[in-house]
N, C-alpha and C positions, 0 to 999 in steps of 0.2 A: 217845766220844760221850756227851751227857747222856742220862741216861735218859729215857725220854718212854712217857708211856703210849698207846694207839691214840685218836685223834682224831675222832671220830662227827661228824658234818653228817648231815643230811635224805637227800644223793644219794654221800657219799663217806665212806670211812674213808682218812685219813690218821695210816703207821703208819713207826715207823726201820725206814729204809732198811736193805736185808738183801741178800745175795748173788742171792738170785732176780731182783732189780731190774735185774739188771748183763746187758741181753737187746742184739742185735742191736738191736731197734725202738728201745731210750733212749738206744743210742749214733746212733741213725740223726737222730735229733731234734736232739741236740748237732753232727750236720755240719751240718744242713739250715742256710741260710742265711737263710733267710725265717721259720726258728721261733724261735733266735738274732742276730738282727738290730740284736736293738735292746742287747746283753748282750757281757760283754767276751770271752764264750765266741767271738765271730766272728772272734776272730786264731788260733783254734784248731783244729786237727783231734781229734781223741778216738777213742780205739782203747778196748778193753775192759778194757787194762792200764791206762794213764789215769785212765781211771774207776774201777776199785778202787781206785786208789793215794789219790785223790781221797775216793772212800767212807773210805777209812781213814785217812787224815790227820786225823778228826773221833775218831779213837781216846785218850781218854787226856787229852779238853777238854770244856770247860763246852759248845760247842758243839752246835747239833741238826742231822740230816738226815735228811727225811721222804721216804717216796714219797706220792705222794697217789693211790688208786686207786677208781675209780668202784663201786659197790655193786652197779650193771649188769654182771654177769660179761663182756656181751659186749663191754664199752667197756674193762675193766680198767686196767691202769695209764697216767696221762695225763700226770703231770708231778712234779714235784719239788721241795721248800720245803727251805731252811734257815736257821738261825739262827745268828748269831755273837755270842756271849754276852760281856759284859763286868762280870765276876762284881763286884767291887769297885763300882761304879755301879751295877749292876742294871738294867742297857742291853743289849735285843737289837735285830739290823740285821737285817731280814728280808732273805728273796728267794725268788722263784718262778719255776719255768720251765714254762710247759703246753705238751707238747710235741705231743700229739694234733691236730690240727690240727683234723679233724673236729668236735670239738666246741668249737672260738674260739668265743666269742661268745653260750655256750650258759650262762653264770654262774657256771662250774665254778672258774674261778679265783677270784670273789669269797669264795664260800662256802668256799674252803681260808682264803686270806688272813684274814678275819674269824676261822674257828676257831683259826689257829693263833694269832694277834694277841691272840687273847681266851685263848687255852691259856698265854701267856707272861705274860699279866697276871694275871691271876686265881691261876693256881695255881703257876709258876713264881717270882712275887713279881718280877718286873722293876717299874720305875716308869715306864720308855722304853721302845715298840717302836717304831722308826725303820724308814724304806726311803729309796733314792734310785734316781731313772730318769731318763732323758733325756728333755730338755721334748719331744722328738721322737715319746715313749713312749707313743701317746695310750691303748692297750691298760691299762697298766700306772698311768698316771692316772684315767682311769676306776675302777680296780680302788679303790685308792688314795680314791677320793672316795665313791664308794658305799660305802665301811667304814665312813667316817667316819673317815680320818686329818685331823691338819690341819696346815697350812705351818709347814715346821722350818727352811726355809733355803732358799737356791741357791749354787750356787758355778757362778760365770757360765765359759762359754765352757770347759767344763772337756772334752768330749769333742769328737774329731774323728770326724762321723758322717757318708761319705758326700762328705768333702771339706767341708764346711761345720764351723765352731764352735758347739757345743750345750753350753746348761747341762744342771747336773745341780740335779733339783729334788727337793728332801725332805719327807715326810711322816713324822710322827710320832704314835702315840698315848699319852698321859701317865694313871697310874695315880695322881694327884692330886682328880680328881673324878671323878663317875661319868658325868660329859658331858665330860669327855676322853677315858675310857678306853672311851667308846664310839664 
C-alpha cells in the first residue's frame, strides 16, 4: 500500500487502513444492501477473511486505502476511501463508501472526498483524480459536484441496476489549473 500520511478535515481524520478497521460493524455495512446499493460490492457477501485479503491486496502497490474516522469519539469509524494509482500517467480513481448510516446526509462524505482529492493532487503529484457512479447515484453525484469535480465522460448503459440499464458517469478533477484542480 502507498504510504499516505493521516488526512485532518475540520470533523475527521482520515488515516491507512489498519487491522483495528477489520470490526464486525465494517463488515456489517459491506452486507447491508441499502449502504452498498449503488457499488459493485452488492453481488457480494464479505466475511472478515474477505476483507483482510482485500486490505491486503493494496500490499506491495502505488495504491491507497483509508478509513475515514469521525474526530467525535462517539461517531468513530464511518466509511472508507481508496485510490487506485496509475503511476506512469499520474492518474488516481477514487472511491468512497460511508457506511454509518446515521450520519448520510450530514457532509461527512463530501469533506473526505475533497481532502483526499486535494491529498492526491497537491502532494501526491497526480495531474488526474477521476471517480465513476451510476447516473442512479444521486448521493455519490451530489458529492462529486459540491467538490468541484467536472464531466470526464459516460459510458452509456454500462450497469444493470435493479433490472434496468444505467450509465456510468465520470468526474474528474485535473491538476492543470488551479480552477480545475479545485
Amino acid at each position: 500500500m502507498a504510504e499516505s500520511r493521516i488526512i485532518e478535515t475540520p470533523r475527521l481524520f482520515i488515516l491507512p487502513f489498519r487491522e483495528s478497521f477489520l470490526t464486525e460493524r465494517y463488515i456489517g455495512w459491506l452486507n447491508d444492501p441499502e449502504v452498498v446499493c449503488y457499488s459493485e460490492q452488492r453481488h457480494k457477501t464479505c466475511t472478515i477473511e474477505s476483507c483482510r485479503a482485500y486490505w491486503q491486496s493494496f500490499n506491495g502497490t502505488p495504491n491507497y486505502f483509508w478509513a475515514i474516522t469521525a474526530k467525535d469519539s462517539k461517531i468513530g469509524h464511518i466509511g472508507n476511501m481508496n485510490a487506485y494509482v496509475d503511476v506512469a500517467n499520474k492518474v488516481a480513481d477514487v472511491g468512497i463508501l460511508i457506511g454509518e448510516k446515521a450520519i448520510w446526509g450530514c457532509g461527512y462524505g463530501t469533506e473526505a472526498w475533497a481532502a483526499v482529492c486535494r491529498y492526491l493532487l497537491d502532494e501526491e503529484g497526480m495531474h488526474k483524480v477521476g471517480a465513476g457512479t451510476m447516473a442512479v447515484n444521486k448521493g455519490m453525484l451530489r458529492i462529486m459536484a459540491k467538490a468541484g469535480m467536472i464531466d470526464d465522460g459516460v459510458r452509456k448503459r454500462h450497469f444493470l441496476f435493479e433490472g434496468q440499464e444505467v450509465d456510468l458517469i465520470h468526474k474528474a478533477f485535473f491538476k492543470t489549473s488551479k480552477e480545475d484542480a479545485r
